[in-house]
MINUDREN-894419 format. One record per residue: z, y, x of N, C-alpha, C in turn; residue number from 0. Coordinates in nm, 4 decimals, m for minus. Each point is the difference from the previous one (the first is absolute). Last residue first. Example, Ala and Ser with C-alpha at 12.3 -4.5 7.8 and 13.67 -1.06 7.14 Angstrom:
0.7080, m0.2250, 1.2850, 0.0060, 0.1190, 0.0820, 0.0730, 0.1090, m0.0770, 1 $
m0.0070, m0.5720, 0.0290, 0.0000, 0.1190, m0.0890, 0.0000, 0.1200, 0.0900, 0 $
***
This chain:
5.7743, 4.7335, m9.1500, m0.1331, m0.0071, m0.0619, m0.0603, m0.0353, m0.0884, 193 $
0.5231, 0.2181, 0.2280, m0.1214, m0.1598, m0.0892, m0.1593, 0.0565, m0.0051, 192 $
0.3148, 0.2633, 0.3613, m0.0076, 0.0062, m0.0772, m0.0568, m0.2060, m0.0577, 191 $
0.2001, m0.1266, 0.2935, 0.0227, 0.0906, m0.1161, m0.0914, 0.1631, 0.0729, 190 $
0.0638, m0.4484, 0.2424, m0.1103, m0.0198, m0.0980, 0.0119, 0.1180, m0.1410, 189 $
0.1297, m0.1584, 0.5239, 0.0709, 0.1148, m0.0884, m0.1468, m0.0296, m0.0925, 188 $
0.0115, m0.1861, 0.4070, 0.0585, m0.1036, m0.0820, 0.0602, 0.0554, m0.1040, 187 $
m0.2918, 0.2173, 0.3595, m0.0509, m0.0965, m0.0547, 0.0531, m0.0404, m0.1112, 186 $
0.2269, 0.2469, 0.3447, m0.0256, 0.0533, m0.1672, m0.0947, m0.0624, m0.0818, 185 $
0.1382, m0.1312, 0.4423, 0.0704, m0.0040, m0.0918, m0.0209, 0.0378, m0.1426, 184 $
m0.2001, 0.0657, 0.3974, m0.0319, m0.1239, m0.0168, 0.0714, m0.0655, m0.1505, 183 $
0.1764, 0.3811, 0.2457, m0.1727, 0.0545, m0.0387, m0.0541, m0.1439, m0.1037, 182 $
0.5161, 0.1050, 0.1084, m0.1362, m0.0506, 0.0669, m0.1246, m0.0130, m0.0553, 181 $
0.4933, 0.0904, m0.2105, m0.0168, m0.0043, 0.1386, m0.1244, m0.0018, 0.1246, 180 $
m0.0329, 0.1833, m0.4633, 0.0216, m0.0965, m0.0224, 0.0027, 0.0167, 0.1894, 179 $
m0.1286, 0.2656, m0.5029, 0.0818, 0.0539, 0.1338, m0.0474, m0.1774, 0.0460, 178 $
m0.2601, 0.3725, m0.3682, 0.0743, m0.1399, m0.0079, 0.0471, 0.0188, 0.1666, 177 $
m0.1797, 0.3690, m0.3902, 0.0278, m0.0452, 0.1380, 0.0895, m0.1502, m0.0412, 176 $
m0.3577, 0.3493, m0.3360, 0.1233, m0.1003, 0.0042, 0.0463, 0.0198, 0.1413, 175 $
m0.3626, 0.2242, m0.1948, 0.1041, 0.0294, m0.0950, 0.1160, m0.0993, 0.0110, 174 $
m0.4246, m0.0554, 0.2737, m0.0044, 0.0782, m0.1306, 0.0784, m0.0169, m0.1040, 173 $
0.1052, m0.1474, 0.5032, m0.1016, m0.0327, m0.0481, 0.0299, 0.1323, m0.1154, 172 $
0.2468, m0.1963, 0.4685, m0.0404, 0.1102, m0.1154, m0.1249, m0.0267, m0.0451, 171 $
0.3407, m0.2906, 0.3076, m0.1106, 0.0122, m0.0302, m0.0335, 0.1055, m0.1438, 170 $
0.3882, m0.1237, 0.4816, m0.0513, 0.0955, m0.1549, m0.1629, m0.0618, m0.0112, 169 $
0.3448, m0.3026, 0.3359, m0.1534, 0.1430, 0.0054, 0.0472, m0.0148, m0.1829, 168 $
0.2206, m0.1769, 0.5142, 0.0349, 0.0005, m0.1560, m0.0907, 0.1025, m0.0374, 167 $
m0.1582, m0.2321, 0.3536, 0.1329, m0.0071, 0.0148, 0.0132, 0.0481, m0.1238, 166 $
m0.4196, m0.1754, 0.2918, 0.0420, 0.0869, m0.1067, 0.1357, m0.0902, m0.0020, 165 $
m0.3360, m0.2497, 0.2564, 0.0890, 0.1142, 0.0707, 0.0882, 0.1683, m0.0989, 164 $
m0.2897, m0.4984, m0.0895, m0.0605, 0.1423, 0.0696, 0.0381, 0.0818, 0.0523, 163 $
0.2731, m0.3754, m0.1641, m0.0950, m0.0593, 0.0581, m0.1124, 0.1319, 0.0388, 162 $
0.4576, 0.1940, m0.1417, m0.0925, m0.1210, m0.0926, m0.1275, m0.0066, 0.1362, 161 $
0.5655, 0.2079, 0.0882, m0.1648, 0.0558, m0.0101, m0.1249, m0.1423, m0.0583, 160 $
0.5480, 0.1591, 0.0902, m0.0664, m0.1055, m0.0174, m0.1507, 0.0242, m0.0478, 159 $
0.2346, 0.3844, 0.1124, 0.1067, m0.1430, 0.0942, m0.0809, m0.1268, m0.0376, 158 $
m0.1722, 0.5344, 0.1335, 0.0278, m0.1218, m0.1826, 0.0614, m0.1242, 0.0914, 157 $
m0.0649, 0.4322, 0.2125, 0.0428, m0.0344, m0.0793, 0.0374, m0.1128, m0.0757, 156 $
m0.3939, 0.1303, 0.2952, 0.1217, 0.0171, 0.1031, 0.1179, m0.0088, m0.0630, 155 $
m0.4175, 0.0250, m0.2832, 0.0419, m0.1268, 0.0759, 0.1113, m0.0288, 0.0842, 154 $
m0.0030, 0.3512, m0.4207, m0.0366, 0.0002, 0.0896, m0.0276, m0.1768, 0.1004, 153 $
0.0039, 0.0460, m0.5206, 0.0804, 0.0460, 0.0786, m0.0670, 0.0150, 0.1696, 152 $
m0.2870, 0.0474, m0.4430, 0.0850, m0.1349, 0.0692, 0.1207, 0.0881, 0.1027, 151 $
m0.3549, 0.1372, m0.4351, 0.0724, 0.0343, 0.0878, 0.0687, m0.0854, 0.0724, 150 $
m0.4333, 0.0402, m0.3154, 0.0671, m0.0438, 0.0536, 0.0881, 0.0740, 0.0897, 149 $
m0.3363, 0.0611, m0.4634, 0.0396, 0.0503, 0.1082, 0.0988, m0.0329, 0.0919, 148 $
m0.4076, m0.1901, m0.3450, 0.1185, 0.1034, m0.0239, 0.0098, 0.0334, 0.1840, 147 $
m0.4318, m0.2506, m0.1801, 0.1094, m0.0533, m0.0934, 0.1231, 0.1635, m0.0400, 146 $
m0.3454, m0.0383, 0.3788, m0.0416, 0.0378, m0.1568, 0.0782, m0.0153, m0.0829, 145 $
0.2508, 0.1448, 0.4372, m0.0832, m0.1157, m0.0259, m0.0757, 0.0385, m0.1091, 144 $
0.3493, 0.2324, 0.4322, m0.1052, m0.0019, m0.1414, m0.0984, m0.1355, m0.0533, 143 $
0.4775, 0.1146, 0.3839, m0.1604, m0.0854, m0.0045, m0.0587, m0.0167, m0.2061, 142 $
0.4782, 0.2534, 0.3405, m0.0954, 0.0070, m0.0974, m0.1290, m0.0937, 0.0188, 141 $
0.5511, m0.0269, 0.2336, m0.1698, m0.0070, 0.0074, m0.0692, 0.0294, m0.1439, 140 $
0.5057, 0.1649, 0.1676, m0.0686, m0.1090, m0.0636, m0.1088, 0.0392, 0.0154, 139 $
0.3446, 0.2983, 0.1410, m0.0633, m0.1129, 0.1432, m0.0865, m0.0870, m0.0682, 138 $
0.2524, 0.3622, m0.2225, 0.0714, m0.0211, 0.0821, m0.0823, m0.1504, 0.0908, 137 $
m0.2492, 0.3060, m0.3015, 0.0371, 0.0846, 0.0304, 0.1491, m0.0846, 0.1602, 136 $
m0.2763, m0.2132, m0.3041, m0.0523, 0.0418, 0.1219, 0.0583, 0.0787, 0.0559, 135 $
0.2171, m0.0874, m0.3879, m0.0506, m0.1447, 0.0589, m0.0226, 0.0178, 0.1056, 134 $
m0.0403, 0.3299, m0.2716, 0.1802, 0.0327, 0.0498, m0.0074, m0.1177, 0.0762, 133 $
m0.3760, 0.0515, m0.2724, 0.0246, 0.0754, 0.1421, 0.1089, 0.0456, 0.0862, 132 $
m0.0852, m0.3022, m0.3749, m0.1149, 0.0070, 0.0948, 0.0609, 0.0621, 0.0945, 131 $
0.2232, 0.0919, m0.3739, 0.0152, m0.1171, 0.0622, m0.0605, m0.0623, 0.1210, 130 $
m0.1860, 0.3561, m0.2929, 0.1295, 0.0514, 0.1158, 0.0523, m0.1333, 0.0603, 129 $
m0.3653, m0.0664, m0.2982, m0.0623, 0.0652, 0.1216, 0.1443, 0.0881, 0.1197, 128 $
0.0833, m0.2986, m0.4584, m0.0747, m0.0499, 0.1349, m0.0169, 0.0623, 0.1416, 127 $
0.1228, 0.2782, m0.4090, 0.1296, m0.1002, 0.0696, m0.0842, m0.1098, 0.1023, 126 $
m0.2965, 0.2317, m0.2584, 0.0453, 0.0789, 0.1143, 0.1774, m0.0476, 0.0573, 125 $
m0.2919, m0.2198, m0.3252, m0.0643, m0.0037, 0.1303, 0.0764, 0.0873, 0.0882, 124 $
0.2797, m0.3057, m0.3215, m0.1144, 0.0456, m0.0003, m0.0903, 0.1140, 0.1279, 123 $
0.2768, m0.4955, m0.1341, 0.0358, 0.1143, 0.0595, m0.1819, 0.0961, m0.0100, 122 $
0.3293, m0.5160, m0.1261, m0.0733, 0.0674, m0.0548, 0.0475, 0.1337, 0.0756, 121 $
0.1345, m0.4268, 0.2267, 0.0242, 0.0807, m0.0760, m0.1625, 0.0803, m0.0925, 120 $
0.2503, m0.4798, 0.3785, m0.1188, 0.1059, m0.1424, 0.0843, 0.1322, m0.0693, 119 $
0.1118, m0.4341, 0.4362, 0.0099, 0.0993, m0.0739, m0.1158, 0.0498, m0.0601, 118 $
0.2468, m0.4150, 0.3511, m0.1023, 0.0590, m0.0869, 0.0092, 0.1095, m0.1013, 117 $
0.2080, m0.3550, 0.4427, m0.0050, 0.1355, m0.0540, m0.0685, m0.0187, m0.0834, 116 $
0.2384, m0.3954, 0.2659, m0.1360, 0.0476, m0.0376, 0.0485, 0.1225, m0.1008, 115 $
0.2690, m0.3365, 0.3829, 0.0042, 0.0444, m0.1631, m0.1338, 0.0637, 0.0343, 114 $
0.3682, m0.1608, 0.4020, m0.0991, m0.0304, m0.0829, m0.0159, 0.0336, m0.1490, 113 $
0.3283, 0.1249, 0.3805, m0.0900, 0.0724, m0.0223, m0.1136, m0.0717, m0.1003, 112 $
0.5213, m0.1244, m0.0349, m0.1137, 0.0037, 0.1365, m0.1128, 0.1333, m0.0604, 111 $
0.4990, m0.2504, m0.1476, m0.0470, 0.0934, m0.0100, m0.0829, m0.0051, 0.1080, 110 $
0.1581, m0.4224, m0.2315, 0.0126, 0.0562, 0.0666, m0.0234, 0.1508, 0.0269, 109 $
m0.0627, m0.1888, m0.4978, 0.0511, m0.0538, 0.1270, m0.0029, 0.0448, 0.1522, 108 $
m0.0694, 0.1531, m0.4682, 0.1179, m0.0705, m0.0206, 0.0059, m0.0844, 0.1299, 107 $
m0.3853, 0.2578, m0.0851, 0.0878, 0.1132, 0.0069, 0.1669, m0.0660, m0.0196, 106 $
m0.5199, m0.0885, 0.1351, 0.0957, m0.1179, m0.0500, 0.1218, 0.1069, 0.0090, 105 $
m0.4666, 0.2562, m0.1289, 0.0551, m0.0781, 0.1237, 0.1366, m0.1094, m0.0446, 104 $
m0.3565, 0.4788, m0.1562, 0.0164, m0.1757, m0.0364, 0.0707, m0.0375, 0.1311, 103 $
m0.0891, 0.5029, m0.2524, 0.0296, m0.0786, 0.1546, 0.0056, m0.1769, m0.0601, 102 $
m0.2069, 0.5018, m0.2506, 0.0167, m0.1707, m0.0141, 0.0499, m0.0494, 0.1791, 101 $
m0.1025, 0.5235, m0.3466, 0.0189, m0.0834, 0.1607, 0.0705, m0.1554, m0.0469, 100 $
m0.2342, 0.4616, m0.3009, 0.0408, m0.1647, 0.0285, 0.0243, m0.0505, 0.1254, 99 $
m0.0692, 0.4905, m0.3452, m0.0540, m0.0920, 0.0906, 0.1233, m0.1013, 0.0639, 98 $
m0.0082, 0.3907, m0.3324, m0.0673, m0.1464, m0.0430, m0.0278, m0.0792, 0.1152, 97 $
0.0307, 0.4653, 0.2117, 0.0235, m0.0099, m0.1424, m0.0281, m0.1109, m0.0678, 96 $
0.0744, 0.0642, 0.5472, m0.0606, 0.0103, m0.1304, 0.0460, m0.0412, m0.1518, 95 $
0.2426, 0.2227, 0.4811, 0.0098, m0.0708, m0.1018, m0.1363, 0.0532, m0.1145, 94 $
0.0518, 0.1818, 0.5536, m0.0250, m0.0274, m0.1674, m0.0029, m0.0799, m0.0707, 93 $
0.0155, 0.0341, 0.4963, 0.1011, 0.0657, m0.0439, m0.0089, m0.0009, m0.1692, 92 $
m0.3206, m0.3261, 0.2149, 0.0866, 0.1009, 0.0970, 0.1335, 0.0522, m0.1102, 91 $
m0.2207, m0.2394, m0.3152, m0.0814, m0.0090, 0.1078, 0.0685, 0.1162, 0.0980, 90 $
0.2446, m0.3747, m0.3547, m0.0143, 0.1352, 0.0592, m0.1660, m0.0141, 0.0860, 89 $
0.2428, m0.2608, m0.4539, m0.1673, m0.0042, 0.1131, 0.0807, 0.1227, 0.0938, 88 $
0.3852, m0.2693, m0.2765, m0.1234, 0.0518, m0.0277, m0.0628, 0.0262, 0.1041, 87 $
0.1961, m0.4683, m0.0824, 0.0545, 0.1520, 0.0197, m0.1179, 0.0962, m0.0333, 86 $
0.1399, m0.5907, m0.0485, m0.0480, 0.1227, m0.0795, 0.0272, 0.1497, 0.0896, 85 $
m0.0087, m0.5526, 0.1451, 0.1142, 0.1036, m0.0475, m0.1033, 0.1261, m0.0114, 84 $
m0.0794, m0.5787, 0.0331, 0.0180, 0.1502, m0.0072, 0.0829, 0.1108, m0.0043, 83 $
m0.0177, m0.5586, 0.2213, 0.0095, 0.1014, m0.1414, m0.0269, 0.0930, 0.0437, 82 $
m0.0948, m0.4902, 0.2280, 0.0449, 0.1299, 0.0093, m0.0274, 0.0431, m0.1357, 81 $
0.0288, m0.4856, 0.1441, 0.1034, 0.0826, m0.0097, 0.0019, 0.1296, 0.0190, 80 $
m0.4031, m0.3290, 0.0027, 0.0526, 0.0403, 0.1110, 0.1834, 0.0873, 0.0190, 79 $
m0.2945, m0.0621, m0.3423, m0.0103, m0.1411, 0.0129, 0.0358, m0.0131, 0.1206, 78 $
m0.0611, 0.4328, m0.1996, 0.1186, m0.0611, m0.0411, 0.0227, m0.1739, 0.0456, 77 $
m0.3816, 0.2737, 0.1449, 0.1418, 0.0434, 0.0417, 0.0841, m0.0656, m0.0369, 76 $
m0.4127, m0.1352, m0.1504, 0.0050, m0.0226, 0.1044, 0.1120, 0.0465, 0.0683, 75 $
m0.1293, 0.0887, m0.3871, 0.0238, m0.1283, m0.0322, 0.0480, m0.0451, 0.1275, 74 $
m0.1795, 0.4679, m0.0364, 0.1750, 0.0067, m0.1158, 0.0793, m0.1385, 0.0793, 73 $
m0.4785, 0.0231, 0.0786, 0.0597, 0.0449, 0.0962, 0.1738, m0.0403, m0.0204, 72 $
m0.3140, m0.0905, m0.3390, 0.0148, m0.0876, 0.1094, 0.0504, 0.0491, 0.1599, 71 $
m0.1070, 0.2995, m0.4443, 0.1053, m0.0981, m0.0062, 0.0148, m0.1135, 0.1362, 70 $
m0.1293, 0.4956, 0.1330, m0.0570, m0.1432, m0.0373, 0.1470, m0.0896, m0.0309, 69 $
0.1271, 0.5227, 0.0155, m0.0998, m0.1048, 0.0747, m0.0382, m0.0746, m0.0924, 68 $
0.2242, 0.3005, m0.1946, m0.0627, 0.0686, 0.1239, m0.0856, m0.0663, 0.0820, 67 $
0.3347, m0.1702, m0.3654, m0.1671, 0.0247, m0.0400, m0.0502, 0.0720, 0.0752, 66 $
0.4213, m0.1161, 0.1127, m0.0508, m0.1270, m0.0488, m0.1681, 0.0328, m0.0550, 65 $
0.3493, 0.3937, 0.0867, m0.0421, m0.0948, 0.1160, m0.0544, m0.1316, 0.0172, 64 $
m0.1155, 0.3603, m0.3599, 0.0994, m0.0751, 0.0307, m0.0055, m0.0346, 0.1281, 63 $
m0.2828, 0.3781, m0.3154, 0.0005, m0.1165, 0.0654, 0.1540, m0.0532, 0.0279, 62 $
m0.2129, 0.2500, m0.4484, 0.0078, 0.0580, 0.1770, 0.0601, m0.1439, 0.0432, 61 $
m0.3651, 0.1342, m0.4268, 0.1701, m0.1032, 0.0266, 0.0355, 0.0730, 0.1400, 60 $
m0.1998, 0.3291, m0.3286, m0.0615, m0.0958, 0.0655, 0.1008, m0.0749, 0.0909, 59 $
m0.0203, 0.2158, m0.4783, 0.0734, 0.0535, 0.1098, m0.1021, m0.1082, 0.0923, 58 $
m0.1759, 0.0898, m0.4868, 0.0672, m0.0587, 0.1063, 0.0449, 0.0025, 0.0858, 57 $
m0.2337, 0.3067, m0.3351, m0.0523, m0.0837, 0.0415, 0.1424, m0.0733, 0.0722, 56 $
m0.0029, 0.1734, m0.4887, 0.0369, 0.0818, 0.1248, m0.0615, m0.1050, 0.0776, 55 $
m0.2359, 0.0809, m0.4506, 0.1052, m0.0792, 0.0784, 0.0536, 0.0460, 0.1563, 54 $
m0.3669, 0.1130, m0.3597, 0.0783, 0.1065, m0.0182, 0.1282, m0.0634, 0.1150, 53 $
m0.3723, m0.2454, m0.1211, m0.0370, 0.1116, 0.0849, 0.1257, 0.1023, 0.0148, 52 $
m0.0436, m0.5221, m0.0441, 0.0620, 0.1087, m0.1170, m0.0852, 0.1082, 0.1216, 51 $
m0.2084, m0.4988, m0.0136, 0.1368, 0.0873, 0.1202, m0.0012, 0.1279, m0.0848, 50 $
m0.1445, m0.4277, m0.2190, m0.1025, 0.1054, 0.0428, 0.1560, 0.1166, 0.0567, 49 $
m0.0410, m0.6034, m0.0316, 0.0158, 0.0927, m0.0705, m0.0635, 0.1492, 0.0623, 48 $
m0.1827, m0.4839, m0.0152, 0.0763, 0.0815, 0.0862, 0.0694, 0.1085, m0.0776, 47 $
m0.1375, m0.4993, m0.2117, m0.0560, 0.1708, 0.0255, 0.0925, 0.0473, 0.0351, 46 $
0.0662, m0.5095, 0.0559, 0.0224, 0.1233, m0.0762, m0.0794, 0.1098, 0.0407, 45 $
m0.1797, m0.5287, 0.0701, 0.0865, 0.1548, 0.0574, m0.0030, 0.0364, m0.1003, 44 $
m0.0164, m0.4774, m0.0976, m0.1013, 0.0768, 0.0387, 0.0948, 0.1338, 0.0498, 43 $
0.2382, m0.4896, 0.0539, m0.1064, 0.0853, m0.0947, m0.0358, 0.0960, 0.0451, 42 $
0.0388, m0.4516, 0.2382, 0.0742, 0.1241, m0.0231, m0.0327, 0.0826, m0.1131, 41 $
m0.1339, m0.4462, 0.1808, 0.1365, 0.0297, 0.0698, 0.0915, 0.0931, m0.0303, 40 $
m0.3221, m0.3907, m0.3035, 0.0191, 0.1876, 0.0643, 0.1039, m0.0398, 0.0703, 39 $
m0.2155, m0.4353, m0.1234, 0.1247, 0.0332, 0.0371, m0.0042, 0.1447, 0.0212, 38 $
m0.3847, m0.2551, m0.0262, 0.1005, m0.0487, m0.1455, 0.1017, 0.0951, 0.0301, 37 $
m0.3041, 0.0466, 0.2987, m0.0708, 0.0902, m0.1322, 0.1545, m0.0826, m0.0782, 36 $
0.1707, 0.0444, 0.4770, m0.1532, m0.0258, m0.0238, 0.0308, m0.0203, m0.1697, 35 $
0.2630, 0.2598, 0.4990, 0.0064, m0.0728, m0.1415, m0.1195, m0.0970, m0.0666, 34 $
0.0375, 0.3058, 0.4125, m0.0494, 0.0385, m0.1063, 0.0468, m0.0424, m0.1491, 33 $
0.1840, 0.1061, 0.5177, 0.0322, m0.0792, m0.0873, m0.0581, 0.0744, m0.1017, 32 $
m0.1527, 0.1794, 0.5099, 0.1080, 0.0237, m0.1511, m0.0327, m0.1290, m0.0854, 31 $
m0.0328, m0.0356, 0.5350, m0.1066, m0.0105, m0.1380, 0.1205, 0.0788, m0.1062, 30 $
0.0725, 0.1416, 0.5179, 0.0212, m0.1347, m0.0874, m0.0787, 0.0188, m0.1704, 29 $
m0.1163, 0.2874, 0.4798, 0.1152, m0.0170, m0.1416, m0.0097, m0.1417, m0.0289, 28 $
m0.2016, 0.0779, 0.4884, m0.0606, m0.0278, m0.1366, 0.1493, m0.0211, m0.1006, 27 $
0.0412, 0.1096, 0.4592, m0.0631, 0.0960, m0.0508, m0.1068, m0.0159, m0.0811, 26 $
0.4751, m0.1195, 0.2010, m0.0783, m0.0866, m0.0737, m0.0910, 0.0994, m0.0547, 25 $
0.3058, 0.1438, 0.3876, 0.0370, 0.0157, m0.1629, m0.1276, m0.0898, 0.0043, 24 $
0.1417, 0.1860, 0.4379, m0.0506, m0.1946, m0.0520, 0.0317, m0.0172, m0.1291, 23 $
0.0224, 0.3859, 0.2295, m0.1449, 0.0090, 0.0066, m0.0176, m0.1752, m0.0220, 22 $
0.4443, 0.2199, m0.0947, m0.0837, 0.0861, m0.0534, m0.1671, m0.0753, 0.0003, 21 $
0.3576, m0.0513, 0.2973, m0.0069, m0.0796, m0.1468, m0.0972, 0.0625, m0.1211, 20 $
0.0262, 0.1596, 0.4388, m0.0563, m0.1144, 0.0053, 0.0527, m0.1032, m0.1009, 19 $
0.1464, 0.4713, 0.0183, m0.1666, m0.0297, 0.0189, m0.0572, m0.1478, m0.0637, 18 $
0.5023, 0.0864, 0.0558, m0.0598, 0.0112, m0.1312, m0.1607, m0.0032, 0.0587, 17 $
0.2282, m0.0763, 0.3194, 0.0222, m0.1357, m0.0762, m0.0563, 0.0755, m0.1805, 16 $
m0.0388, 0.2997, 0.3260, m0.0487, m0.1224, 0.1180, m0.0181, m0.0953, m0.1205, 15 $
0.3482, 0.3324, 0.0026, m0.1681, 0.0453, m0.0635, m0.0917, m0.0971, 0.0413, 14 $
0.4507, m0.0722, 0.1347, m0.0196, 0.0211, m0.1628, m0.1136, 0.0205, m0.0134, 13 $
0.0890, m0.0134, 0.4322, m0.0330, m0.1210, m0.0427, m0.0406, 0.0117, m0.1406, 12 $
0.0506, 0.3565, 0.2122, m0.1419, 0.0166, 0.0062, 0.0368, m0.1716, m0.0659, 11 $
0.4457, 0.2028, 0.0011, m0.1443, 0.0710, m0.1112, m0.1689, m0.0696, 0.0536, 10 $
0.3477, m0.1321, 0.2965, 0.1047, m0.0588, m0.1283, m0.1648, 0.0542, m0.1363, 9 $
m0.0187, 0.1806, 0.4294, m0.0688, m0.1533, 0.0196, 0.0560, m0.0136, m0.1199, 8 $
0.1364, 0.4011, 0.0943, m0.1376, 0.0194, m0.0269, m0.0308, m0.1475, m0.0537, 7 $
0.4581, 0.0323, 0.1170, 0.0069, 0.0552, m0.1537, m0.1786, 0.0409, m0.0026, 6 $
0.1694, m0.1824, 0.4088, 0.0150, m0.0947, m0.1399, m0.0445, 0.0232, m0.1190, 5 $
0.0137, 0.2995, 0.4384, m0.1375, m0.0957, m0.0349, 0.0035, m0.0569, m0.1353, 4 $
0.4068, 0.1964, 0.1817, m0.0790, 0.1077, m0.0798, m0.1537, m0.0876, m0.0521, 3 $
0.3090, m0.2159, 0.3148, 0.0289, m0.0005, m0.1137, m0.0836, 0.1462, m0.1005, 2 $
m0.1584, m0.2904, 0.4010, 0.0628, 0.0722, 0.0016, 0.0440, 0.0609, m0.1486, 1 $
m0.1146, m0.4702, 0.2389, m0.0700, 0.1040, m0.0736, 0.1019, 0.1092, m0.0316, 0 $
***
């Protein structure tokens, strides 16, 4: 197998093993522990309190390379000896503002091509819409969706390309972009939260 392959097959296994752990979760919770009448478990709630109006609202958390993905992804690298490393987002020639690049890979042992990408940033529309087009502008594919707006790298390009044939793709959405070697990939980017 040709070594560029590794670093697609290495990601479609990861995604493979989160799915399909995923689709053998026990899809009846477990009973909550009631206790019974002699014994309370708990006492009664406190009244909520009433949010100050005058209060500054909250910064909103920004992400990590540990909270970008699925904890069970996180579970799945490190159980494998890979770590993160932090940089910031470029798209083409432009450094985003707050934004996040995540490489994962075994960075203490041999040097190869295997590891997984992922990135977020917060970006607003008309930084999108140049990004966009500096994208197309040097060979990346545009494909519109309801969701947002995809950019993949060209096919004649991408060295390790995901089970459809996408190579490293932008996904733009409303007020964010997320990055990730492979289309297939960005599946496993769970930031913004919901």
């Amino acid at each position: 197998m040709p070594a560029p392959r590794i670093l697609g097959t290495a990601a479609a296994l990861v995604l493979s093993a989160v799915l399909l752990s995923a689709c053998a979760a026990d899809p009846d919770p477990a009973p909550e522990e009631t206790g019974n009448a002699a014994t309370p478990t708990s006492a009664a709630p406190e009244p909520s309190a009433t949010a100050d109006p005058e209060a500054e609202p909250e910064a909103a958390e920004a992400p990590t390379c540990d909270t970008l993905i699925g904890s069970s992804v996180v579970a799945d690298y490190e159980s494998v000896g890979w770590t993160s490393q932090a940089s910031p987002l470029y798209i083409g020639s432009t450094e985003i503002e707050d934004g996040l690049q995540c490489m994962w890979a075994d960075f203490e042992g041999p040097a190869g091509d295997h590891g997984a990408l992922f990135g977020w940033a917060p970006i607003s529309e008309d930084e999108a819409a140049d990004a966009q087009d500096e994208l197309v502008a040097q060979g990346w594919v545009r494909e519109d969706d309801a969701a947002g707006v995809y950019i993949t790298e060209s096919s004649e390009t991408a060295i390790a390309p995901d089970a459809e044939g996408y190579g490293m793709t932008y996904f733009f959405a409303a007020g964010y972009v997320t990055v990730s070697d492979t289309k297939q990939g960005l599946l496993l980017i769970e930031w913004p939260k919901s």
